[in-house]
Every structure is written in C-alpha cells, then in structure tokens.
Backbone as XML, in Angstrom:
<?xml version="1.0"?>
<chain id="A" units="angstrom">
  <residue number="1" name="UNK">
    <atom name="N" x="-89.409" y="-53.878" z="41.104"/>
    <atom name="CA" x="-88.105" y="-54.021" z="41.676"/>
    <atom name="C" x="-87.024" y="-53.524" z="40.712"/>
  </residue>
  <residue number="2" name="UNK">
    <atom name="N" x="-87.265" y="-53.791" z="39.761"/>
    <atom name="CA" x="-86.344" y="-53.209" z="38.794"/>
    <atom name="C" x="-86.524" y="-52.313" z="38.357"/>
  </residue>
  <residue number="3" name="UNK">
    <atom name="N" x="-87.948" y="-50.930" z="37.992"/>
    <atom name="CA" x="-87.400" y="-49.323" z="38.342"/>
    <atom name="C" x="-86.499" y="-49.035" z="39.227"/>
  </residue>
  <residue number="4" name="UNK">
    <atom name="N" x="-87.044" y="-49.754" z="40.680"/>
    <atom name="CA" x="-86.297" y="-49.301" z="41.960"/>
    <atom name="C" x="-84.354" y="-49.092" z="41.617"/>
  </residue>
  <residue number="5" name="UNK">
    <atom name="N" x="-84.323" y="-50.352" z="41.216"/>
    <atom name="CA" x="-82.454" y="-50.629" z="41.505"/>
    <atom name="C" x="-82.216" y="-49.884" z="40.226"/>
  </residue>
  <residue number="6" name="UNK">
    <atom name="N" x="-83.134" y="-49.523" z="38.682"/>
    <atom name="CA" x="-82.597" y="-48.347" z="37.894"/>
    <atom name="C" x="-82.760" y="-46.836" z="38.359"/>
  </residue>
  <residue number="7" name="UNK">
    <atom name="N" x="-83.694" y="-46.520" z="39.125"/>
    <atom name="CA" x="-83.683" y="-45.334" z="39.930"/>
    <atom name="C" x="-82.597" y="-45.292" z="40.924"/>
  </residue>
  <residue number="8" name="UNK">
    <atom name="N" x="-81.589" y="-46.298" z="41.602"/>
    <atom name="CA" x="-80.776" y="-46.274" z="42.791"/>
    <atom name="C" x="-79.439" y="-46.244" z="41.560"/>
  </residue>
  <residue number="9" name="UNK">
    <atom name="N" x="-79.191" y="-46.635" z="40.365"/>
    <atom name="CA" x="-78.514" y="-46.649" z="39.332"/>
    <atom name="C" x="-78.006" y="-44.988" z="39.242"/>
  </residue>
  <residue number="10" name="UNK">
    <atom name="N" x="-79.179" y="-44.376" z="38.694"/>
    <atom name="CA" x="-79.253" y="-43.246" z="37.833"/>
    <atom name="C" x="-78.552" y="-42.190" z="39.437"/>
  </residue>
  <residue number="11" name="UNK">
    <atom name="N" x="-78.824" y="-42.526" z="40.364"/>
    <atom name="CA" x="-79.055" y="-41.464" z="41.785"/>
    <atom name="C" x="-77.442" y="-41.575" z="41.855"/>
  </residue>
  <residue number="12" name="UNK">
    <atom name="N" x="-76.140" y="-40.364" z="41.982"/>
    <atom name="CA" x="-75.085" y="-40.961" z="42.347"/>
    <atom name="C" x="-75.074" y="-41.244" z="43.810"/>
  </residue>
  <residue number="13" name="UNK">
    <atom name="N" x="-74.179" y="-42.210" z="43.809"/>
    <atom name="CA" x="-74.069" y="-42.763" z="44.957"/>
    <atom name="C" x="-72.728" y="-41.468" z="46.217"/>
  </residue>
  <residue number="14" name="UNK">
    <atom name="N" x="-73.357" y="-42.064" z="47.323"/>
    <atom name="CA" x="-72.607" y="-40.803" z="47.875"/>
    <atom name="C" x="-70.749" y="-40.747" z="48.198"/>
  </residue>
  <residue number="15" name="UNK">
    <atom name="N" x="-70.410" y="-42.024" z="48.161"/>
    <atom name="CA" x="-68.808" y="-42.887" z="47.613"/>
    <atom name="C" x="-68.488" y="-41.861" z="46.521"/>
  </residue>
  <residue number="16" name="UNK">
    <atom name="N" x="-69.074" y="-41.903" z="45.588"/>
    <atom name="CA" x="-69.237" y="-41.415" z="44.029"/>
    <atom name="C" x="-68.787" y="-39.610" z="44.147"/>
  </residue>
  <residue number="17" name="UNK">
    <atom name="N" x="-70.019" y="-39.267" z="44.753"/>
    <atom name="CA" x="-69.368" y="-37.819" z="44.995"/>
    <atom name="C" x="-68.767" y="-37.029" z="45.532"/>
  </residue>
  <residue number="18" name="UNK">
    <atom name="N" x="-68.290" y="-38.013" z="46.664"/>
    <atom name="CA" x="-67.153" y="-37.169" z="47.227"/>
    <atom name="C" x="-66.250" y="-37.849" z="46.497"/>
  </residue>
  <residue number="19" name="UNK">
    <atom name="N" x="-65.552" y="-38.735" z="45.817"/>
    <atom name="CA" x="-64.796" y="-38.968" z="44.445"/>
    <atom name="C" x="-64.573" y="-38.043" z="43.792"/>
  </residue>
  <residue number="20" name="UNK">
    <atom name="N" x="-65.372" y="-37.873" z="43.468"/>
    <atom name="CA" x="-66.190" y="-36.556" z="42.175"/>
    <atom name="C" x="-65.456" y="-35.217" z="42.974"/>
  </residue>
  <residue number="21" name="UNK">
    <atom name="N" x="-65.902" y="-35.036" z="43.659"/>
    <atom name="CA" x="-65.357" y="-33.799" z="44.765"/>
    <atom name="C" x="-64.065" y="-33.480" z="44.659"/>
  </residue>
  <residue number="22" name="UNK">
    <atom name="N" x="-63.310" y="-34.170" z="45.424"/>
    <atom name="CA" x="-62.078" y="-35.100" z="45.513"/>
    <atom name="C" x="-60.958" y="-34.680" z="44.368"/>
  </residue>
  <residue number="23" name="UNK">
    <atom name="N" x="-61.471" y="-35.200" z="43.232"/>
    <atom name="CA" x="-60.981" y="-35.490" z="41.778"/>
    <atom name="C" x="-61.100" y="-33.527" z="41.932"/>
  </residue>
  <residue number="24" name="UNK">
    <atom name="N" x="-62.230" y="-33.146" z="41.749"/>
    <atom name="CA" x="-62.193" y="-31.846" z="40.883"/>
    <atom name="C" x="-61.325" y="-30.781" z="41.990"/>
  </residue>
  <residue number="25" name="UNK">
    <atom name="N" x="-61.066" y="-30.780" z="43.557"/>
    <atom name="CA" x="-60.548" y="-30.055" z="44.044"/>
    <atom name="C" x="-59.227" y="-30.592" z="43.675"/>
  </residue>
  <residue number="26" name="UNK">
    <atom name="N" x="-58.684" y="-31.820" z="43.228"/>
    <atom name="CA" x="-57.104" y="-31.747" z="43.056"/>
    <atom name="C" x="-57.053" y="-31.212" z="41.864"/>
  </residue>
  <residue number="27" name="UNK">
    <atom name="N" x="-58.021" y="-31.464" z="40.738"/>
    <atom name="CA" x="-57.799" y="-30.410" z="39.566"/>
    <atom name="C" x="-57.409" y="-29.222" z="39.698"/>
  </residue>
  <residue number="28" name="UNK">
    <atom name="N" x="-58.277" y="-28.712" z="40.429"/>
    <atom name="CA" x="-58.178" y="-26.995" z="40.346"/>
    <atom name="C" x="-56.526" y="-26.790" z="41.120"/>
  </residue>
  <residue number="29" name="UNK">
    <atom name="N" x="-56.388" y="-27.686" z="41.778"/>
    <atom name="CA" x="-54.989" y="-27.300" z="42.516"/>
    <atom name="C" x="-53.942" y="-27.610" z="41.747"/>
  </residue>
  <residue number="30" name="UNK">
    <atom name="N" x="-54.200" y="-28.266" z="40.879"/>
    <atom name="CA" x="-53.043" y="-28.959" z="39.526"/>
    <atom name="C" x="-53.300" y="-27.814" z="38.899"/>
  </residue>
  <residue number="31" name="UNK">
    <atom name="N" x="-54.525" y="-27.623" z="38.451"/>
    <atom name="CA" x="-54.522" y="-26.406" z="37.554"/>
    <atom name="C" x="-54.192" y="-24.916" z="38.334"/>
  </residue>
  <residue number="32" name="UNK">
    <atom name="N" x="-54.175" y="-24.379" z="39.016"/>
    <atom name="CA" x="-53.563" y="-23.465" z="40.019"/>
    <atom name="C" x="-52.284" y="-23.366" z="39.840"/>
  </residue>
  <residue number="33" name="UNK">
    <atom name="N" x="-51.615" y="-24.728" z="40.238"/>
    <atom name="CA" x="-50.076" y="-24.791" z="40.511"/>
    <atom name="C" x="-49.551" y="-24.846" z="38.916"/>
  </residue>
  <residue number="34" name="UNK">
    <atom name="N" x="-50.037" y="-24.835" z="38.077"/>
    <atom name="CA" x="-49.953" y="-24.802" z="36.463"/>
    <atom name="C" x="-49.631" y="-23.503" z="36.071"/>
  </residue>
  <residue number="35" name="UNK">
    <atom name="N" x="-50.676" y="-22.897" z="36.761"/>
    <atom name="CA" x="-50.874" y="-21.334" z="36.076"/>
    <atom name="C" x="-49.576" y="-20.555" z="37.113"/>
  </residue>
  <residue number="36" name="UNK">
    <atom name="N" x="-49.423" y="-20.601" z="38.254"/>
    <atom name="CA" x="-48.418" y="-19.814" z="39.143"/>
    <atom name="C" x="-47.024" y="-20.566" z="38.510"/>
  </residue>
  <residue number="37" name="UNK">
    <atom name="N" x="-46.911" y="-21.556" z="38.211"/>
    <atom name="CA" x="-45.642" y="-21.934" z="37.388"/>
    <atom name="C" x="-45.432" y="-21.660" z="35.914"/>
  </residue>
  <residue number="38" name="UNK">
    <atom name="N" x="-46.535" y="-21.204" z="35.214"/>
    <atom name="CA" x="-46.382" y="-20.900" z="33.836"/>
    <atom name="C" x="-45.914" y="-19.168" z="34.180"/>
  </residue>
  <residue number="39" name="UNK">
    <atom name="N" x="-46.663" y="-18.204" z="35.210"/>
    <atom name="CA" x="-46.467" y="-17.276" z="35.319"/>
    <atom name="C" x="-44.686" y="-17.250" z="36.098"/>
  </residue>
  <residue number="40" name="UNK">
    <atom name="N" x="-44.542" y="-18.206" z="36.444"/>
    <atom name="CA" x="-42.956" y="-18.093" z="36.765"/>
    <atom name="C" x="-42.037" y="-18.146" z="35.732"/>
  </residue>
  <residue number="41" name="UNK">
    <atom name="N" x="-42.186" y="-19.778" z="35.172"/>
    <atom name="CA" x="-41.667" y="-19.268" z="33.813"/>
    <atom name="C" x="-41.511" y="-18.282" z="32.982"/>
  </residue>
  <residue number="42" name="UNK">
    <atom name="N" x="-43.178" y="-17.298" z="33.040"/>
    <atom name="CA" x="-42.725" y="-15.862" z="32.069"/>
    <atom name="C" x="-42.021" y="-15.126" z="32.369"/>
  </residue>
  <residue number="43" name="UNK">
    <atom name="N" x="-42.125" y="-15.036" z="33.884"/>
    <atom name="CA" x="-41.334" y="-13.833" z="34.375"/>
    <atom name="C" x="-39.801" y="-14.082" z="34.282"/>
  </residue>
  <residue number="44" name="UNK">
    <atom name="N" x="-39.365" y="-15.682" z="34.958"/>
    <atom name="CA" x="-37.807" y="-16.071" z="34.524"/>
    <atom name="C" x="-37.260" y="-15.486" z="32.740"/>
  </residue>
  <residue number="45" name="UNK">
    <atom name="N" x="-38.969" y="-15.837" z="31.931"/>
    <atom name="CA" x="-38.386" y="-15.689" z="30.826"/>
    <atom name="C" x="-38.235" y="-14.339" z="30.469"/>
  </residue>
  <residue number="46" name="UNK">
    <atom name="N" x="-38.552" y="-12.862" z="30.896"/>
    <atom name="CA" x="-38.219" y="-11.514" z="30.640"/>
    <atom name="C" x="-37.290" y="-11.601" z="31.319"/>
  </residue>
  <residue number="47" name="UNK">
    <atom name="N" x="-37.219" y="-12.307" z="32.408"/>
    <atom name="CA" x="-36.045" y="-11.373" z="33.224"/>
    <atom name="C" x="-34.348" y="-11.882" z="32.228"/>
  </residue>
  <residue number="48" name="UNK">
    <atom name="N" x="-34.378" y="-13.208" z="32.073"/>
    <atom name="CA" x="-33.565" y="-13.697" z="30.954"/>
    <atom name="C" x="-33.468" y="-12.572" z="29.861"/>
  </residue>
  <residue number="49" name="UNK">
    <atom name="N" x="-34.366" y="-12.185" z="29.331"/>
    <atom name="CA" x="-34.634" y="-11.679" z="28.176"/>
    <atom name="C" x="-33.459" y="-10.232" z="28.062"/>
  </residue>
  <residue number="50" name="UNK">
    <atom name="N" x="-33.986" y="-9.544" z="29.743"/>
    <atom name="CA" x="-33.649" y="-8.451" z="30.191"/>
    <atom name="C" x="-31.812" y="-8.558" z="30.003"/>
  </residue>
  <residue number="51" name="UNK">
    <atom name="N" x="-31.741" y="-9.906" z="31.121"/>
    <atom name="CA" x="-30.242" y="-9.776" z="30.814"/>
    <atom name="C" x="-29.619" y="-10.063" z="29.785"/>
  </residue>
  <residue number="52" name="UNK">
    <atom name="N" x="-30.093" y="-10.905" z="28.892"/>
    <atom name="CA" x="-29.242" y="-11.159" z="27.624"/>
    <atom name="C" x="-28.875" y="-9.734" z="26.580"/>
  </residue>
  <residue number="53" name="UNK">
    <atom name="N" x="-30.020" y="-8.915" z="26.825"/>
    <atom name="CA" x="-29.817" y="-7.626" z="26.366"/>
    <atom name="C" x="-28.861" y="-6.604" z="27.161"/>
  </residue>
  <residue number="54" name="UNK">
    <atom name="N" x="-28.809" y="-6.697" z="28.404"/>
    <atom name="CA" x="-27.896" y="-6.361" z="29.308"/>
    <atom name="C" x="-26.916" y="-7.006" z="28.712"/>
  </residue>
  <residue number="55" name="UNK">
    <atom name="N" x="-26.224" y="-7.991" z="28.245"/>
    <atom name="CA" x="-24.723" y="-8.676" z="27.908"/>
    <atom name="C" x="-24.732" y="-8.113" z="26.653"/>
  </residue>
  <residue number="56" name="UNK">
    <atom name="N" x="-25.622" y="-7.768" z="25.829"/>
    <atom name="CA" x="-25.275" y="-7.553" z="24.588"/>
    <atom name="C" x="-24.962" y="-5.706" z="24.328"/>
  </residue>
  <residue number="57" name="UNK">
    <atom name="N" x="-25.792" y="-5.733" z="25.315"/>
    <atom name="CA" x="-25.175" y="-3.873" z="25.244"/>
    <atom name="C" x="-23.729" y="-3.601" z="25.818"/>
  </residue>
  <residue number="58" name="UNK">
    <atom name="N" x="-23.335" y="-4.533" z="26.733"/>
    <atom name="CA" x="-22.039" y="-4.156" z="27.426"/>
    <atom name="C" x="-20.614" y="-5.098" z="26.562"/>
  </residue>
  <residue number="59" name="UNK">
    <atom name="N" x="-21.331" y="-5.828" z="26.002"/>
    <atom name="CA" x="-20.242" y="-6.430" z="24.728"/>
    <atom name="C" x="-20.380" y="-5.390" z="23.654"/>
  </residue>
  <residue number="60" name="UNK">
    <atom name="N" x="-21.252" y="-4.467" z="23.394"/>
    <atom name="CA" x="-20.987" y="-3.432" z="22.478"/>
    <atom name="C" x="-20.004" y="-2.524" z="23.045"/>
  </residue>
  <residue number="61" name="UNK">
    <atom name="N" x="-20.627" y="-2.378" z="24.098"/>
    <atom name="CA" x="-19.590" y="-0.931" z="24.633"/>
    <atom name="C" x="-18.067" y="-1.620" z="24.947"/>
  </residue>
  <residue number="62" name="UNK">
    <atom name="N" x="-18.039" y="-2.877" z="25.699"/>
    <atom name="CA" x="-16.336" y="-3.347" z="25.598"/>
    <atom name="C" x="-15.917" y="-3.023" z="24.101"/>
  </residue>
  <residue number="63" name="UNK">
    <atom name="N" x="-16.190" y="-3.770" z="23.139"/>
    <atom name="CA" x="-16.016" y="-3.446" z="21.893"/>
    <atom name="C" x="-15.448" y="-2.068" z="21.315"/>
  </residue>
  <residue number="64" name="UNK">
    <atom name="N" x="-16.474" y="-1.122" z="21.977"/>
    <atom name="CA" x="-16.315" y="0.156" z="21.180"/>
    <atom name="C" x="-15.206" y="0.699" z="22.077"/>
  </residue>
  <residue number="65" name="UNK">
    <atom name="N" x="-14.671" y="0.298" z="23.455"/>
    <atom name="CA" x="-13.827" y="0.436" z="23.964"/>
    <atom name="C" x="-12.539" y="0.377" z="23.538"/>
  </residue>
  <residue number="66" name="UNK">
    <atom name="N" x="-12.661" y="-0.909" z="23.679"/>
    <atom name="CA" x="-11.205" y="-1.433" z="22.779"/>
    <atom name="C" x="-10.779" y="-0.742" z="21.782"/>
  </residue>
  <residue number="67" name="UNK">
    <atom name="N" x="-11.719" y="-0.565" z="20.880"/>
    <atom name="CA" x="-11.138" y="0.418" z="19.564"/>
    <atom name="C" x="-10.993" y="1.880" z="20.065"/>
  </residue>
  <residue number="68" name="UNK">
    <atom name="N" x="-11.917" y="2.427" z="20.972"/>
    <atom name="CA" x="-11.041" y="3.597" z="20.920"/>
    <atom name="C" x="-9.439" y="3.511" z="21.619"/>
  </residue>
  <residue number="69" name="UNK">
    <atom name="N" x="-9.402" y="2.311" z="22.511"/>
    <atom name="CA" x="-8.440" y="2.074" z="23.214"/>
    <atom name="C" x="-7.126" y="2.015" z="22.286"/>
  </residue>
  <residue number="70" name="UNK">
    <atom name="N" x="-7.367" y="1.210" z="21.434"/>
    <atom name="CA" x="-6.614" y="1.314" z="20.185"/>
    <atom name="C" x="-6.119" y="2.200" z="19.613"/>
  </residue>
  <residue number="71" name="UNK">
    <atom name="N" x="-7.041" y="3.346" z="19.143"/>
    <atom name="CA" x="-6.828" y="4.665" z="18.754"/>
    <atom name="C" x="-5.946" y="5.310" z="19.431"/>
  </residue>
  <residue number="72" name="UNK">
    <atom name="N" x="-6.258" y="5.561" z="21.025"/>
    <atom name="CA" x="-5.271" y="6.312" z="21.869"/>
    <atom name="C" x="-3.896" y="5.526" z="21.844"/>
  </residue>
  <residue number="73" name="UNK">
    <atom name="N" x="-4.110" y="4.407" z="21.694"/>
    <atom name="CA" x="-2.217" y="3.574" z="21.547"/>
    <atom name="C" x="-1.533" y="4.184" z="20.365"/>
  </residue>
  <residue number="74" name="UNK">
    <atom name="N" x="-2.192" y="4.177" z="19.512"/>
    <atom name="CA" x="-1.661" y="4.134" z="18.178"/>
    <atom name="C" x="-1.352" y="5.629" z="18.090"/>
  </residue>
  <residue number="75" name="UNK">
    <atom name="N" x="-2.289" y="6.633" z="18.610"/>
    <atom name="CA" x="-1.612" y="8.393" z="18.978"/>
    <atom name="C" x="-0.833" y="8.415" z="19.994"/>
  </residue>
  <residue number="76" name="UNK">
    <atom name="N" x="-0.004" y="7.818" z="21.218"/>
    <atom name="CA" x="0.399" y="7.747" z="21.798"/>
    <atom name="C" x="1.601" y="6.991" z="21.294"/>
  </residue>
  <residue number="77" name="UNK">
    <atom name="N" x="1.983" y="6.243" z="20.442"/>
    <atom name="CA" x="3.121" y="6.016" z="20.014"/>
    <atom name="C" x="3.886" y="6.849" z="18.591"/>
  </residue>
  <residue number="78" name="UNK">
    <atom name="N" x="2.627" y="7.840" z="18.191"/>
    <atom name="CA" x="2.676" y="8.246" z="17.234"/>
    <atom name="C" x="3.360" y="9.635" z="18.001"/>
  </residue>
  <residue number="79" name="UNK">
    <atom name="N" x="3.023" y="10.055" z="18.938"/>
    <atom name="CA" x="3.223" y="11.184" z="20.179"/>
    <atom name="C" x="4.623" y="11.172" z="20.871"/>
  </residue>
  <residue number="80" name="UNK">
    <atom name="N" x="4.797" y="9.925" z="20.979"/>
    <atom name="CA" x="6.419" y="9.496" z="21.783"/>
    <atom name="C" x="7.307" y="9.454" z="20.090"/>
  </residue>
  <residue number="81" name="UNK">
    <atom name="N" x="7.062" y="9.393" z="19.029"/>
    <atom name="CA" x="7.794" y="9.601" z="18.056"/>
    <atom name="C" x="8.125" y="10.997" z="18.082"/>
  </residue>
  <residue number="82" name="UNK">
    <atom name="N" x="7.407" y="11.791" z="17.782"/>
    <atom name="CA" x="7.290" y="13.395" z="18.107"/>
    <atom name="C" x="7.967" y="13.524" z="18.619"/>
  </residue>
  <residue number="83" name="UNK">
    <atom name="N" x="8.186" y="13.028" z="19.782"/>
    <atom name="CA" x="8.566" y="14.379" z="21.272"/>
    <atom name="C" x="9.764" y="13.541" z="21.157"/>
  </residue>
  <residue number="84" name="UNK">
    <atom name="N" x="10.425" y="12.575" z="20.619"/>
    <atom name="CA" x="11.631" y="11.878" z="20.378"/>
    <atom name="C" x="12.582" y="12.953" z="19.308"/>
  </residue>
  <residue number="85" name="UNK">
    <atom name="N" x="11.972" y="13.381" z="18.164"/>
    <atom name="CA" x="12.461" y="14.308" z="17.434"/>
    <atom name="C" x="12.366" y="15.139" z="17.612"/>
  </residue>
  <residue number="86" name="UNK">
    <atom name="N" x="11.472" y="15.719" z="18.572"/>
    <atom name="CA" x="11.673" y="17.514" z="19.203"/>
    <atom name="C" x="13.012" y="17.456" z="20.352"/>
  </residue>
  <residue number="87" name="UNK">
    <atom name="N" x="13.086" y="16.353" z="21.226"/>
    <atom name="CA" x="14.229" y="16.338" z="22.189"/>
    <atom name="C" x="15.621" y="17.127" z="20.875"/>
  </residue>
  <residue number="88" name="UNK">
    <atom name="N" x="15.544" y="15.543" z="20.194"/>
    <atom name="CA" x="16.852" y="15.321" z="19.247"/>
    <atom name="C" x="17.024" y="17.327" z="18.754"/>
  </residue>
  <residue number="89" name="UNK">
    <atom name="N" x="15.731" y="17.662" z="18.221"/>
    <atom name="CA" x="15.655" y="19.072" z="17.537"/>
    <atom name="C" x="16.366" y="20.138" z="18.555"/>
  </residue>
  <residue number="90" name="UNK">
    <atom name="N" x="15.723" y="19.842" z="19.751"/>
    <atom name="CA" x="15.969" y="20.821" z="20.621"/>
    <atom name="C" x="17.487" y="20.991" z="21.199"/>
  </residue>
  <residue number="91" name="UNK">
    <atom name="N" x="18.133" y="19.746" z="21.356"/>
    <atom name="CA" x="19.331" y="19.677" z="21.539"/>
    <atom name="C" x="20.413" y="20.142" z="20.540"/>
  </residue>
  <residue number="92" name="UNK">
    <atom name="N" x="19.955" y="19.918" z="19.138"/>
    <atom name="CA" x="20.686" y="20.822" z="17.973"/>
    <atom name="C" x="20.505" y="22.063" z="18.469"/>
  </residue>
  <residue number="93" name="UNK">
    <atom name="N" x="19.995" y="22.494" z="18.642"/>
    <atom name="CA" x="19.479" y="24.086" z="18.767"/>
    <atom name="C" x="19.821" y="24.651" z="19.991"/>
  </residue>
  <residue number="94" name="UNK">
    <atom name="N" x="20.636" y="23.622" z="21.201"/>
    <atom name="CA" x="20.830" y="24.502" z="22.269"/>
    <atom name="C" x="22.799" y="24.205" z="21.849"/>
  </residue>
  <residue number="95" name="UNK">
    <atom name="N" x="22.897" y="23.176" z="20.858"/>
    <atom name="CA" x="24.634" y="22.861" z="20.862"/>
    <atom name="C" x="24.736" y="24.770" z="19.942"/>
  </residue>
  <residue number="96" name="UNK">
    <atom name="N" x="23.845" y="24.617" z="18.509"/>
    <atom name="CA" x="24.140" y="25.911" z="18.001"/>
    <atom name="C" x="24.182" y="27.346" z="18.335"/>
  </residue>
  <residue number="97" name="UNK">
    <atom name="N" x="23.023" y="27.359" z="19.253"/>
    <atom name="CA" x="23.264" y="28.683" z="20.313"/>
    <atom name="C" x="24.373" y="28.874" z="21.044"/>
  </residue>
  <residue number="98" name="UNK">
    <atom name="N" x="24.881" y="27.685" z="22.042"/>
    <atom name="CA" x="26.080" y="27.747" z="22.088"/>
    <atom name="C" x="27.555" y="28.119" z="21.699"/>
  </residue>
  <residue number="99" name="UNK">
    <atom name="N" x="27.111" y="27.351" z="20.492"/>
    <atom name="CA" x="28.255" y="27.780" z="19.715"/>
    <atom name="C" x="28.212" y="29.000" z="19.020"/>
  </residue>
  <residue number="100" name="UNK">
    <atom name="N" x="27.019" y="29.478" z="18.838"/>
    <atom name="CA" x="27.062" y="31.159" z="18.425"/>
    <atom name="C" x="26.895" y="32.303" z="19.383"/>
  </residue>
  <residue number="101" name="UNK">
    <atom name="N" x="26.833" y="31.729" z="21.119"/>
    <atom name="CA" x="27.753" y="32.664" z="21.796"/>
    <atom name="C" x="28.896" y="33.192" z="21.990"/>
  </residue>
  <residue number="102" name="UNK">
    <atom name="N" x="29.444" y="31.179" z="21.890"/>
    <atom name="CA" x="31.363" y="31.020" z="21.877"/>
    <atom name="C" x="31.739" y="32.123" z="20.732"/>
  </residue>
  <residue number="103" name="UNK">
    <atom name="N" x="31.524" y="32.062" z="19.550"/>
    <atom name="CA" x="31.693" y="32.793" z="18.378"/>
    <atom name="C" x="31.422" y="34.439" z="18.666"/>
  </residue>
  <residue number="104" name="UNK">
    <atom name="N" x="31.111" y="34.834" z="19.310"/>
    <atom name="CA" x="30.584" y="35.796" z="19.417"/>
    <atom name="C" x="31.372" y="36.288" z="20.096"/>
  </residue>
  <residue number="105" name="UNK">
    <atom name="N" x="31.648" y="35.798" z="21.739"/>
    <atom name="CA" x="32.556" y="36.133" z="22.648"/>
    <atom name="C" x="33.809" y="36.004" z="22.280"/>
  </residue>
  <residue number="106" name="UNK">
    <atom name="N" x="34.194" y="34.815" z="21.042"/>
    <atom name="CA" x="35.686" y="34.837" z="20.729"/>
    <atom name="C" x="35.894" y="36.066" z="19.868"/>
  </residue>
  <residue number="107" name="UNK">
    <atom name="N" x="35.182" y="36.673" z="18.908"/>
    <atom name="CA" x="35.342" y="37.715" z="17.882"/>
    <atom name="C" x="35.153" y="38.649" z="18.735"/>
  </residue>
  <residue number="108" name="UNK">
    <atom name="N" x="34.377" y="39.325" z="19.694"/>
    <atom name="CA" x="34.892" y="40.206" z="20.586"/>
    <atom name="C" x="36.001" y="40.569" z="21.013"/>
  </residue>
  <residue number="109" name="UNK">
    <atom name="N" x="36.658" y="39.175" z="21.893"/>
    <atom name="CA" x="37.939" y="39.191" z="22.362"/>
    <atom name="C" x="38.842" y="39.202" z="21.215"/>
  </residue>
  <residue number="110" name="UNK">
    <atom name="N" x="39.177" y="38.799" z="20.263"/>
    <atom name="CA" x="39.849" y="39.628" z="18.946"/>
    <atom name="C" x="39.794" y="40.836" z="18.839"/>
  </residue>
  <residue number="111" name="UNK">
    <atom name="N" x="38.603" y="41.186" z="18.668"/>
    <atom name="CA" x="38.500" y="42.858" z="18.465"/>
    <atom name="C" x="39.524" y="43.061" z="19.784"/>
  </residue>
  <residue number="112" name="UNK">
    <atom name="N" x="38.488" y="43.048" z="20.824"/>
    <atom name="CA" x="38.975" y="44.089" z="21.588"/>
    <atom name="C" x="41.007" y="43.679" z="21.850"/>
  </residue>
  <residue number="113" name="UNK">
    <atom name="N" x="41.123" y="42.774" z="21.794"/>
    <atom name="CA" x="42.742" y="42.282" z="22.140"/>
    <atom name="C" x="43.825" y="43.086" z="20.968"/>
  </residue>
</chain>
C-alpha cells in the first residue's frame, strides 16, 4: 500500500499540470510582452536620440546665424555712415560746381560788357 500512494506521489497529478501549463503559458506572455516593450523602449530611445541631435544641429545653425546676423548689422551701419558722408561730399561738390559756373558766366559778362 505504501509503494502504491509513493508511486501516485511521484505521478503528477493532473490539477498539477494544467497549473504547470497555466503558469508557463502566462510566462511566455509576460515574457513576450517584455521583449515587444523593451523593443519599444529602444526604438523611443533612437528616435529620442535622433531628435536631440536634430536640436543640437539647429541650435548650431541659429547660433551661427545670429553671428552672421550680427556681422551684416554691424556693415550696415558701417554702410549708412558712408553713404551719410558721400551725400554731405556730394552736396559740396554740386554747391562748388555751381559756383564755378556763376563765376564763369559772371567773368564772361565782364568781358563781354
């Protein structure tokens, strides 16, 4: 009698293996849903990756913007100085022509008078 109930011991019982069953198909589905979420994570994590390099290239180029932006201000006020003293220049130069027509036409009219 007592091989018997250690032989009914050792035998799993059939409760037991669909337990057993049970247990290992929610594993694999834990472990499944593990692996498709770790592979999400990687991919969130390049795509992150992607854009942070995307922000860092376009904060270079704002950057390099600005300074040339700078540059063109700083020739552009340097430019309106210029063309401030060519006006001023040019206006000397149309009073003196002037006046060395007047001169011209008055010493004529001497002569000829």
């Amino acid at each position: 009698e007592q091989s018997q109930q250690r032989q009914q011991e050792q035998q799993p019982k059939k409760g037991n293996l669909k337990t057993t069953t049970a247990a290992h198909h929610e594993a694999k589905s834990i472990t499944n849903s593990l692996e498709r979420t770790k592979s999400m994570m990687k991919s969130e994590l390049e795509r992150v990756s992607h854009v942070t390099e995307s922000i860092a290239n376009d904060g270079k180029t704002i950057h390099d913007t600005k300074l040339e932006h700078l540059g063109i201000k700083d020739a552009v006020r340097d430019s309106r100085g210029s063309l401030g003293a060519l006006k001023r220049r040019e206006r000397e130069e149309r009073v003196v022509f002037w006046s060395a027509v007047v001169f011209f036409y008055l010493v004529v009219g001497y002569i000829l008078w």
